[in-house]
Every structure is written in structure tokens, then in C-alpha cells.
N, CA, C and O atoms as a Tripos MOL2 file, in Angstrom:
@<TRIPOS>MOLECULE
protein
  240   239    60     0     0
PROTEIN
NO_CHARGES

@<TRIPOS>ATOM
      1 N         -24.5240   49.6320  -37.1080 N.3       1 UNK1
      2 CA        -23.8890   49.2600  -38.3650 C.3       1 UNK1
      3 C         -23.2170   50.5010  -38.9500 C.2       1 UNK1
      4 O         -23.8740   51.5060  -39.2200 O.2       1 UNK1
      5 N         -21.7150   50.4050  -39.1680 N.am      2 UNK2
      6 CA        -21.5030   51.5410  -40.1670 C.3       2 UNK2
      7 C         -21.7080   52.1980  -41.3750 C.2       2 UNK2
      8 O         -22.0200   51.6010  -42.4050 O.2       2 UNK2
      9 N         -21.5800   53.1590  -41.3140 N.am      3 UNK3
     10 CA        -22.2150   54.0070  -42.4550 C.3       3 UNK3
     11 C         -21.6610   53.6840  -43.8980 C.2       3 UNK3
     12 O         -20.7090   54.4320  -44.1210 O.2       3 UNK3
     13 N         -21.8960   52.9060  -44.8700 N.am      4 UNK4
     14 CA        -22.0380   52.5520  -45.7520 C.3       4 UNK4
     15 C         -22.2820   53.8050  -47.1040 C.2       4 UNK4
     16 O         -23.2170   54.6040  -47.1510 O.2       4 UNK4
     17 N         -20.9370   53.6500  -48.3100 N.am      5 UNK5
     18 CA        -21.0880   54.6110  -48.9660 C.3       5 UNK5
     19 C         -21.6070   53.8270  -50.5910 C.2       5 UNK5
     20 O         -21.4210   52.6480  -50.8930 O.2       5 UNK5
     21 N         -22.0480   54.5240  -51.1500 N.am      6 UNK6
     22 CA        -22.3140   54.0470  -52.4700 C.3       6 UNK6
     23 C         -21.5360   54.3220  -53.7180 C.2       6 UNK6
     24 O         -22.1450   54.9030  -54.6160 O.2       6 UNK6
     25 N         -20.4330   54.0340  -53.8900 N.am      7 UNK7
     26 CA        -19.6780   54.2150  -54.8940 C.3       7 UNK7
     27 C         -19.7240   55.0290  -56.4810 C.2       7 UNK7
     28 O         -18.8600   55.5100  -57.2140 O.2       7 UNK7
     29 N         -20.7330   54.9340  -56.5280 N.am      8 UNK8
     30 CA        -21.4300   55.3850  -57.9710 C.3       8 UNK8
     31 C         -22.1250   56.4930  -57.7470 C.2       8 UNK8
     32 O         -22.4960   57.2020  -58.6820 O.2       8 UNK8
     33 N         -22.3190   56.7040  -56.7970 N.am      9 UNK9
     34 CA        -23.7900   58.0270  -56.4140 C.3       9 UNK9
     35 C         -22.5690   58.9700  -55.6390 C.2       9 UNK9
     36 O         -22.7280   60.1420  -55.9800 O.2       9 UNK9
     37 N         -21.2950   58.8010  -54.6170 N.am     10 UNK10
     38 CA        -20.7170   59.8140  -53.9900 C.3      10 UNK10
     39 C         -19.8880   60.4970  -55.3900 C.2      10 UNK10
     40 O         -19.2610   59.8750  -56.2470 O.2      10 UNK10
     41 N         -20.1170   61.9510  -55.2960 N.am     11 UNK11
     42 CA        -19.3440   62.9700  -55.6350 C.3      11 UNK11
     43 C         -17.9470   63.2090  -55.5730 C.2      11 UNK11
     44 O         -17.2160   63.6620  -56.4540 O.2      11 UNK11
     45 N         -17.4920   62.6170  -53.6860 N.am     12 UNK12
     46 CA        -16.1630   62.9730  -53.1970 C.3      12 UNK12
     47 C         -15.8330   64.5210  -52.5570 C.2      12 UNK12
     48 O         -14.7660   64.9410  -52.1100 O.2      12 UNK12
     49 N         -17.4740   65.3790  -52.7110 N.am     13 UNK13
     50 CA        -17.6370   66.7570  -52.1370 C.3      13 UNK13
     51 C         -16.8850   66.8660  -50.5940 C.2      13 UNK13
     52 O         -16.7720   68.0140  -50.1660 O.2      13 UNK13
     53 N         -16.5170   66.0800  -49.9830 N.am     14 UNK14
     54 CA        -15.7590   65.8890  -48.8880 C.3      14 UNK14
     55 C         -16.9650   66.5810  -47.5890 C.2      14 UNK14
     56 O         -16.8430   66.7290  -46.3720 O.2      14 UNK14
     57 N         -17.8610   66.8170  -48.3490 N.am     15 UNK15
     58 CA        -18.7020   67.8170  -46.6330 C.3      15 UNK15
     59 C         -19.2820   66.2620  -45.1520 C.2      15 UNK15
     60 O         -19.8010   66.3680  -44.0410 O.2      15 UNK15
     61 N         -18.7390   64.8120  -46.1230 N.am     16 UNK16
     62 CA        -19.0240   64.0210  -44.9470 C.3      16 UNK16
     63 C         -17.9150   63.9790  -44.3240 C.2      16 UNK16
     64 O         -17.9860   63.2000  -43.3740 O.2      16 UNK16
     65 N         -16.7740   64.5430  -44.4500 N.am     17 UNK17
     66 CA        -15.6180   64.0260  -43.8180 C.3      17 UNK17
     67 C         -15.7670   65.3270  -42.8790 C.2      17 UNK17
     68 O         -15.7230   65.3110  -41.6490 O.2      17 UNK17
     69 N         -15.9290   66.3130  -43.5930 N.am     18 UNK18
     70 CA        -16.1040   67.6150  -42.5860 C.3      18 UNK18
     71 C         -16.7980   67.4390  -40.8790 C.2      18 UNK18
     72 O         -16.3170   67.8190  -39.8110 O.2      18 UNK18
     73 N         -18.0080   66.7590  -41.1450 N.am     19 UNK19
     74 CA        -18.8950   66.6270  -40.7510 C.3      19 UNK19
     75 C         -18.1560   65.0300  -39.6050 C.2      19 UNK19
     76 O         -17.8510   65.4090  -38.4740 O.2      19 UNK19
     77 N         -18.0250   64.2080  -39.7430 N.am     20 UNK20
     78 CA        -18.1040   63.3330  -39.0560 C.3      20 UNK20
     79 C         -17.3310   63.5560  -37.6870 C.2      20 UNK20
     80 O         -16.1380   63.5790  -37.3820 O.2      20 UNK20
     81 N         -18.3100   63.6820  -37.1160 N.am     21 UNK21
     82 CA        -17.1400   63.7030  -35.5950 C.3      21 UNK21
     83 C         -16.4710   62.9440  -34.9090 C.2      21 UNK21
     84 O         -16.5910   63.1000  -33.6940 O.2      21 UNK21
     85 N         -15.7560   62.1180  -35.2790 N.am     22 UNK22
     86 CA        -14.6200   60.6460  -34.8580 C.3      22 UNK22
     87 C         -13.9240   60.9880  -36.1590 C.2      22 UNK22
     88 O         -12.9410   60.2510  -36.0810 O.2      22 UNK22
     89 N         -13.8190   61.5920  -37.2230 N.am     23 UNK23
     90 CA        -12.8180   61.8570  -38.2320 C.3      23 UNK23
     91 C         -12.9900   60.1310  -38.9600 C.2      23 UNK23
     92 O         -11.9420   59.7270  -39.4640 O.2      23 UNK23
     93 N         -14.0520   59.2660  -39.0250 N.am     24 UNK24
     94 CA        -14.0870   57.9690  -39.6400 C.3      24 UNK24
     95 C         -13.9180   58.5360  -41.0450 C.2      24 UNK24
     96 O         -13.5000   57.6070  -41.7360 O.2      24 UNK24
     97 N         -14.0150   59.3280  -41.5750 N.am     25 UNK25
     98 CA        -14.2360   59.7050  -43.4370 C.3      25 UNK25
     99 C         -13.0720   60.2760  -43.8730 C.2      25 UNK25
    100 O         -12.3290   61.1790  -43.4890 O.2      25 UNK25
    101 N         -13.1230   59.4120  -44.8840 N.am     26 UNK26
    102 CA        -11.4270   60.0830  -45.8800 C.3      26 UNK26
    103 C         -11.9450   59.8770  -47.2560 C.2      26 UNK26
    104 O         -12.5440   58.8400  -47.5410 O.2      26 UNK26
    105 N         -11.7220   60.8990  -48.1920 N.am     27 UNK27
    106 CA        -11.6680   60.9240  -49.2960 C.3      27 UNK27
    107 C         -10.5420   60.2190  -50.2440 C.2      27 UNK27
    108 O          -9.4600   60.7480  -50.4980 O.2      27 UNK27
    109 N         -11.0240   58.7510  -50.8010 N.am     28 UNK28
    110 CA        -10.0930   58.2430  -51.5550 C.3      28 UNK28
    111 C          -9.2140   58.9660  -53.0110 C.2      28 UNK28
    112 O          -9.6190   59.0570  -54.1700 O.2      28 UNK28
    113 N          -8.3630   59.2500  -52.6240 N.am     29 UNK29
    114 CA         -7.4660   59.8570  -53.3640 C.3      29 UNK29
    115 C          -7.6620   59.1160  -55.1840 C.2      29 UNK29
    116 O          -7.8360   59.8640  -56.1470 O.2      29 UNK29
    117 N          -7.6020   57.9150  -55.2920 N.am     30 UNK30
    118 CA         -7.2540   57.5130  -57.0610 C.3      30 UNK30
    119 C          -9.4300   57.5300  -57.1530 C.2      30 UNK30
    120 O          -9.8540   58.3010  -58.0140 O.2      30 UNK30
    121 N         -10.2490   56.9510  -56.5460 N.am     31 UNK31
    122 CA        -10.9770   56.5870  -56.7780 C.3      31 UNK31
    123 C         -12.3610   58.3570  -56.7910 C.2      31 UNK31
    124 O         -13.3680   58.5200  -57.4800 O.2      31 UNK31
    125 N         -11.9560   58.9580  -56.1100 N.am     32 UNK32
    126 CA        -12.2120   60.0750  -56.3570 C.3      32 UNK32
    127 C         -13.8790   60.5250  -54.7710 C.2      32 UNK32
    128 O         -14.5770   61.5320  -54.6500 O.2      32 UNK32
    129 N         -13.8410   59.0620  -53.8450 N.am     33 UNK33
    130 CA        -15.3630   58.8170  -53.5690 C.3      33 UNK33
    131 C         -14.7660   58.7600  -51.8570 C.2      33 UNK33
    132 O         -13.7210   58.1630  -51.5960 O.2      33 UNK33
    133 N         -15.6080   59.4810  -50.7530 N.am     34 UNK34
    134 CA        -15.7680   58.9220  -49.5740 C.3      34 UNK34
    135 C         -15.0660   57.0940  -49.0320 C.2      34 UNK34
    136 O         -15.0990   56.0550  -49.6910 O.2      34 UNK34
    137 N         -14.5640   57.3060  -47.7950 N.am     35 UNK35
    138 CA        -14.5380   55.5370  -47.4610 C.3      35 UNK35
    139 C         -14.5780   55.7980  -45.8960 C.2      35 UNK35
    140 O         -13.9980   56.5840  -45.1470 O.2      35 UNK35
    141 N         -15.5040   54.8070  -45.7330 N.am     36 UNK36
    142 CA        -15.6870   55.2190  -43.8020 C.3      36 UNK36
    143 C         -14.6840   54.3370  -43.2680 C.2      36 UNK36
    144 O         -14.4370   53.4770  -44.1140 O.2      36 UNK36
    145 N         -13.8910   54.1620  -42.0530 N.am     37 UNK37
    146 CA        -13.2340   53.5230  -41.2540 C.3      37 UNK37
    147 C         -14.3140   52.7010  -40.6250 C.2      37 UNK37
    148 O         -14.8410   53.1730  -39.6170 O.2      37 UNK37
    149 N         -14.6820   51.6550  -41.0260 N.am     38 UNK38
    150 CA        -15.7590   50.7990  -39.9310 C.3      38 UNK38
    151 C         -15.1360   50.8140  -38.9100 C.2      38 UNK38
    152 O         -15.6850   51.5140  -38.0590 O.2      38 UNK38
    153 N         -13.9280   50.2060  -38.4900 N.am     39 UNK39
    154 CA        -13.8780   50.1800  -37.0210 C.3      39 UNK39
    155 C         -13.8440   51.9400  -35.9630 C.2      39 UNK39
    156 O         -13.9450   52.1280  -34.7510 O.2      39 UNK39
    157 N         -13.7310   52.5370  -36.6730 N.am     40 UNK40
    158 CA        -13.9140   54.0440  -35.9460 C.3      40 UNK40
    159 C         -15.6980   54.6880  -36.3620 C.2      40 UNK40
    160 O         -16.1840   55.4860  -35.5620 O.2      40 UNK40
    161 N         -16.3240   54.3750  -37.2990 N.am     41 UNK41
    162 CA        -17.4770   54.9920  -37.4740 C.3      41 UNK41
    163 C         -18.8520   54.3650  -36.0700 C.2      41 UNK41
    164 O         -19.4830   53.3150  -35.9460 O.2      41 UNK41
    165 N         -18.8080   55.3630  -35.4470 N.am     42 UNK42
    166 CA        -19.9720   55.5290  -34.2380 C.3      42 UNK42
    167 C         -21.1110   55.3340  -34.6620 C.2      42 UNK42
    168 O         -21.8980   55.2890  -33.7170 O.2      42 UNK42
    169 N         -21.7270   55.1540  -35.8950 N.am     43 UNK43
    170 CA        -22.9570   55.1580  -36.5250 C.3      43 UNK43
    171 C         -23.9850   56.6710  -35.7570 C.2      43 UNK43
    172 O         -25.0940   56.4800  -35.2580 O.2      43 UNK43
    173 N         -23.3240   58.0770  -35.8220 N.am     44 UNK44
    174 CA        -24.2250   58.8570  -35.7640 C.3      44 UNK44
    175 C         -24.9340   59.3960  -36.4890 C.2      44 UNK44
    176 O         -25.7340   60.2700  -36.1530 O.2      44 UNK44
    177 N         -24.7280   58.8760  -37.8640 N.am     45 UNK45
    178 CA        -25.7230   59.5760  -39.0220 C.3      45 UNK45
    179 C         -25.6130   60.3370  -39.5760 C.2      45 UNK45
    180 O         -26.3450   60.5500  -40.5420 O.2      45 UNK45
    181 N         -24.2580   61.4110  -39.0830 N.am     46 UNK46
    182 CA        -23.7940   62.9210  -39.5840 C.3      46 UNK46
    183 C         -23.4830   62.8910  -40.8250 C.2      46 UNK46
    184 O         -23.4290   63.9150  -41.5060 O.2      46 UNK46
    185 N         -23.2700   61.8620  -41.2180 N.am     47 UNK47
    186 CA        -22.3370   61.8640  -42.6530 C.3      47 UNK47
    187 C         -23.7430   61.8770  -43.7110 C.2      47 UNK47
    188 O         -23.8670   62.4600  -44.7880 O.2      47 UNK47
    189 N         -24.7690   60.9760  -42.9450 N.am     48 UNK48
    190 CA        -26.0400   60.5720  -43.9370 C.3      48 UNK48
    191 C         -26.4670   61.4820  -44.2160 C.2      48 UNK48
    192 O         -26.6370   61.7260  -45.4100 O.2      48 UNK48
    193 N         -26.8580   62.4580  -43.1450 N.am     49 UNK49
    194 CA        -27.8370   64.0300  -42.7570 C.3      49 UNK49
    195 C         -27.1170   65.1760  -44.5020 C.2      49 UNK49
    196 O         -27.6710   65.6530  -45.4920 O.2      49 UNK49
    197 N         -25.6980   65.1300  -43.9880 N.am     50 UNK50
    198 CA        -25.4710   66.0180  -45.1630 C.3      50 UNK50
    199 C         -24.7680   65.7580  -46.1310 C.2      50 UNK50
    200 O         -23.9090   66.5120  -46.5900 O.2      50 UNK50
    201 N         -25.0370   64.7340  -46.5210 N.am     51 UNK51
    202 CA        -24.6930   64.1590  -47.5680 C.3      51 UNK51
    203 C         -25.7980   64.7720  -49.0710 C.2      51 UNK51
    204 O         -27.0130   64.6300  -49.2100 O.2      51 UNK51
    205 N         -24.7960   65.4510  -49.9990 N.am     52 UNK52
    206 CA        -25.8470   65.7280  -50.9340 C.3      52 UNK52
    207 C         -26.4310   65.0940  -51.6190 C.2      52 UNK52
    208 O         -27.5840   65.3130  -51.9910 O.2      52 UNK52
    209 N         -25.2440   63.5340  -52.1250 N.am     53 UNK53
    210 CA        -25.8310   63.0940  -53.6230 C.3      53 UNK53
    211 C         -26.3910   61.8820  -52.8300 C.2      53 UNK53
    212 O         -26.4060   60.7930  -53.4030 O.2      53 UNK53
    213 N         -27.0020   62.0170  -51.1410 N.am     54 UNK54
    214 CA        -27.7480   60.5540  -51.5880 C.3      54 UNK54
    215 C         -26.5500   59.4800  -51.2800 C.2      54 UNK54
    216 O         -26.9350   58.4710  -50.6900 O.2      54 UNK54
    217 N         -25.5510   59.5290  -51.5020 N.am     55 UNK55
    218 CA        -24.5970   58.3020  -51.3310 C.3      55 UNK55
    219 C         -24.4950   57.4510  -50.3780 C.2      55 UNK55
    220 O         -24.5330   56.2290  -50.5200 O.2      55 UNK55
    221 N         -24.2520   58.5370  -48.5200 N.am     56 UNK56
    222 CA        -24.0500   57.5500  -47.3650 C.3      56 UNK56
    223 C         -25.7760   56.9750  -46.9280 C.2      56 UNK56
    224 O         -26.8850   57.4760  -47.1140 O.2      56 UNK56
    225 N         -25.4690   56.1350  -46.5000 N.am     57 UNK57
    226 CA        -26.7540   55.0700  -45.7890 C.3      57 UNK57
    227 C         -26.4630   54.8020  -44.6080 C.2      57 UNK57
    228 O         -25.4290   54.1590  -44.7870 O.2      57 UNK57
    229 N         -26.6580   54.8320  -43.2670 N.am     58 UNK58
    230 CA        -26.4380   54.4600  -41.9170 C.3      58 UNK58
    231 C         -27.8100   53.8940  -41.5210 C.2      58 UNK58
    232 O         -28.8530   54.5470  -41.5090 O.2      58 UNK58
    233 N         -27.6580   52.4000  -41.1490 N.am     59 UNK59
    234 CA        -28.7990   52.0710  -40.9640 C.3      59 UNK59
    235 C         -28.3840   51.2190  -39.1640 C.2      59 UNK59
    236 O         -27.7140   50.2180  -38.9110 O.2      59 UNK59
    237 N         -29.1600   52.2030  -38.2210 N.am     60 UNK60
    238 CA        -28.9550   52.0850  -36.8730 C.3      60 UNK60
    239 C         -29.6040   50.7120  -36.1930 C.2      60 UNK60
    240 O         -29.4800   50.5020  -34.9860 O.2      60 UNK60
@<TRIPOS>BOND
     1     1     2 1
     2     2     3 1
     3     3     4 2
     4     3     5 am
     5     5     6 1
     6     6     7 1
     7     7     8 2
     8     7     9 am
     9     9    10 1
    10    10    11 1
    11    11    12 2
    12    11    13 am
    13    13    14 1
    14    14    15 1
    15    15    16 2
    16    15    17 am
    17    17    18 1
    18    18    19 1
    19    19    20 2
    20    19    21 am
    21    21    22 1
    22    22    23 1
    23    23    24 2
    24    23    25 am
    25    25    26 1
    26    26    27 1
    27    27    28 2
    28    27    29 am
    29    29    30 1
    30    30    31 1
    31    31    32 2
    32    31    33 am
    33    33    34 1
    34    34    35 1
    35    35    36 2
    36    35    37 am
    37    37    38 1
    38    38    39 1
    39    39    40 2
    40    39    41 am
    41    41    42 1
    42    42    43 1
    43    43    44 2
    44    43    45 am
    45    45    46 1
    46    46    47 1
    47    47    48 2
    48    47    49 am
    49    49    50 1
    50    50    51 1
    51    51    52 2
    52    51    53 am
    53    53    54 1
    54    54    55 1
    55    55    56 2
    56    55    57 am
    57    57    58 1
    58    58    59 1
    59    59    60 2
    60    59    61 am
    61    61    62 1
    62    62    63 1
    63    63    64 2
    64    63    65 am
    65    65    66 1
    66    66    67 1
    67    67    68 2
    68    67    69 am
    69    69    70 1
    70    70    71 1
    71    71    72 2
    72    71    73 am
    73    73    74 1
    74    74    75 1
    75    75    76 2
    76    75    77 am
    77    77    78 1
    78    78    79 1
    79    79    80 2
    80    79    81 am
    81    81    82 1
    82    82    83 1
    83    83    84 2
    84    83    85 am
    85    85    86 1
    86    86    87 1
    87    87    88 2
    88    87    89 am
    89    89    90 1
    90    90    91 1
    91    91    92 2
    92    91    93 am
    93    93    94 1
    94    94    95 1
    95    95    96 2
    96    95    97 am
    97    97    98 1
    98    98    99 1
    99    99   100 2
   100    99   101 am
   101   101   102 1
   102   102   103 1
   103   103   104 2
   104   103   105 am
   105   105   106 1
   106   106   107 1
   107   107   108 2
   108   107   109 am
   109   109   110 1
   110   110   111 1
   111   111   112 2
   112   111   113 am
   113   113   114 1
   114   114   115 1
   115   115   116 2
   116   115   117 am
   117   117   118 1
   118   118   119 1
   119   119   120 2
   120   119   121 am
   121   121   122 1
   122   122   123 1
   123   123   124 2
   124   123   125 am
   125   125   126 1
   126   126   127 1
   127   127   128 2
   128   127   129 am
   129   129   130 1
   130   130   131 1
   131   131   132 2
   132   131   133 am
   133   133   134 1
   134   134   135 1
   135   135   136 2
   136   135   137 am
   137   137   138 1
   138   138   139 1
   139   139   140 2
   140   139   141 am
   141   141   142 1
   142   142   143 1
   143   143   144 2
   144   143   145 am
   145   145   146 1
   146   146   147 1
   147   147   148 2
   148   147   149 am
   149   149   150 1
   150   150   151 1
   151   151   152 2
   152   151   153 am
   153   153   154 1
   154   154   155 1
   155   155   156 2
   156   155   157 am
   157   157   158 1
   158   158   159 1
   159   159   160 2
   160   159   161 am
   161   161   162 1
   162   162   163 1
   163   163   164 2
   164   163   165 am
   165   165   166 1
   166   166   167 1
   167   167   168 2
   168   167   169 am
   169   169   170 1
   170   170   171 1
   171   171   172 2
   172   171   173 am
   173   173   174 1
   174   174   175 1
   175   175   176 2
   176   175   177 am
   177   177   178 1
   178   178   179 1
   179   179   180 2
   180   179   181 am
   181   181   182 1
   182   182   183 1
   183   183   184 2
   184   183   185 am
   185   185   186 1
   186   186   187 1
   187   187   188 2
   188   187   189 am
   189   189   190 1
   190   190   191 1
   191   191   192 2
   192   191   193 am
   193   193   194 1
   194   194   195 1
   195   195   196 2
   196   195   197 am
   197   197   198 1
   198   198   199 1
   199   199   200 2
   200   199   201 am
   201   201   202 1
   202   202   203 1
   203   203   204 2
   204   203   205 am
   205   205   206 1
   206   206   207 1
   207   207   208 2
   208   207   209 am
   209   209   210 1
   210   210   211 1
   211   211   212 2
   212   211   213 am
   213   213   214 1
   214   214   215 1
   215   215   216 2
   216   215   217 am
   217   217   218 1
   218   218   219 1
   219   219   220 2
   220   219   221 am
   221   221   222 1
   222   222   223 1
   223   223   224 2
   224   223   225 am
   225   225   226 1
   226   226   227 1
   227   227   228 2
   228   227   229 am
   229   229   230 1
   230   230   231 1
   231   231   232 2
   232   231   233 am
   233   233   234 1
   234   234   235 1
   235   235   236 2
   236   235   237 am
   237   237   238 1
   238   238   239 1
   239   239   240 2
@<TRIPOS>SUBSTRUCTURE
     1 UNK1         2 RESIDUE 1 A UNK
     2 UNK2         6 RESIDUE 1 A UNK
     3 UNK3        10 RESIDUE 1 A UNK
     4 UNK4        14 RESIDUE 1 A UNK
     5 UNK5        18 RESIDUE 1 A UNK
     6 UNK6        22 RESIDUE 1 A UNK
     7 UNK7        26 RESIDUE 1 A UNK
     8 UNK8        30 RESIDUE 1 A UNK
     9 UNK9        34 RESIDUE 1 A UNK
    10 UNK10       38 RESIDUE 1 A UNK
    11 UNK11       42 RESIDUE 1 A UNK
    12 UNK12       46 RESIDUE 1 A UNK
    13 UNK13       50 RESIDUE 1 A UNK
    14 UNK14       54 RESIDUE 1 A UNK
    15 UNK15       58 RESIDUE 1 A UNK
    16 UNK16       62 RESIDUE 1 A UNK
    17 UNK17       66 RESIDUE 1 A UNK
    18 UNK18       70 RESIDUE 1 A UNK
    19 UNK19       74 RESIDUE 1 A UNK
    20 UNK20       78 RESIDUE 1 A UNK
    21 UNK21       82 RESIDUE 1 A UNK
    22 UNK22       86 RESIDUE 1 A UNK
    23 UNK23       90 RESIDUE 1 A UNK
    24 UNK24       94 RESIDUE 1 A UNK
    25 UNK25       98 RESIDUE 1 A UNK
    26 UNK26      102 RESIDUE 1 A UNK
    27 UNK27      106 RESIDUE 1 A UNK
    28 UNK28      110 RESIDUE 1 A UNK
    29 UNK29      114 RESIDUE 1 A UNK
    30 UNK30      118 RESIDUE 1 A UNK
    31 UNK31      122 RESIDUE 1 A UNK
    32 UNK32      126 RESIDUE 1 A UNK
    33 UNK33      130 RESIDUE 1 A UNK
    34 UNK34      134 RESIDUE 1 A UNK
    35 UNK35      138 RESIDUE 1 A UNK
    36 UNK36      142 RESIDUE 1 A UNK
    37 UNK37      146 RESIDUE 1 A UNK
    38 UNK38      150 RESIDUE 1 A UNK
    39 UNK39      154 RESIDUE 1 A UNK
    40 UNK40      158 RESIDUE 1 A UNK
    41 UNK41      162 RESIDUE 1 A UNK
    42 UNK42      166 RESIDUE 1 A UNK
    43 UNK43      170 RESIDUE 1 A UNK
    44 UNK44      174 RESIDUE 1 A UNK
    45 UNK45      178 RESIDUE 1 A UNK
    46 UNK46      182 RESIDUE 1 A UNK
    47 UNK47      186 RESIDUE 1 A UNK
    48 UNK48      190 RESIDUE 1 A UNK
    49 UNK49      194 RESIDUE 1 A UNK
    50 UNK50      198 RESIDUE 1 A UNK
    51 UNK51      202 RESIDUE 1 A UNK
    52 UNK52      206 RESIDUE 1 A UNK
    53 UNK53      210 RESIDUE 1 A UNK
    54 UNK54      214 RESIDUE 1 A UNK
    55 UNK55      218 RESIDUE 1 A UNK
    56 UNK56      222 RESIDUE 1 A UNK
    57 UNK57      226 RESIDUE 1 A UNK
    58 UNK58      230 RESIDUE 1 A UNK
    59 UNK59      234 RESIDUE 1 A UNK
    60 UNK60      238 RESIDUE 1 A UNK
């Protein structure tokens, strides 16, 4: 299942986009928050691991 962000809890610190290795993470420009590409996110968890505020959820 892809990695799932929480709207209210992401920052927009961008360190999941850094981090994801398939490049699935983009920082929404007006909304200020993470958005994964489901059809490109591999579900490896990278984004969950360093995620600070708590936001991404990947549930394998």
C-alpha cells in the first residue's frame, strides 16, 4: 500500500522527498505539504523512517 501522508501533521520539510528512492514525493507548491505518486511509490518506508512530524504512514 502506498505511503499515505497526513495533511495536517506534514510540515512540507521536504527531507521525504530527499529520501525516497523512486523520486514518488513532491512538495505541493499552494498547499505547502508532501504528496506521494501512488502509482510510482514502492512502499519502502523511507519516507516514514524520516519523517519528523509523524505525517507519512506506510502500512506494508
Amino acid at each position: 500500500m502506498p505511503a499515505k501522508v497526513n495533511k495536517e501533521e506534514c510540515t512540507g520539510c521536504g527531507t521525504c522527498v530527499e529520501e525516497c528512492p523512486v523520486e514518488a514525493i513532491t512538495i505541493d507548491e499552494e498547499e505547502g505539504v508532501a504528496v506521494v505518486d501512488e502509482a510510482e511509490c514502492v512502499d519502502c518506508g523511507a519516507c516514514e523512517e524520516v519523517c519528523t512530524s509523524g505525517a507519512i504512514e506506510v502500512n506494508n
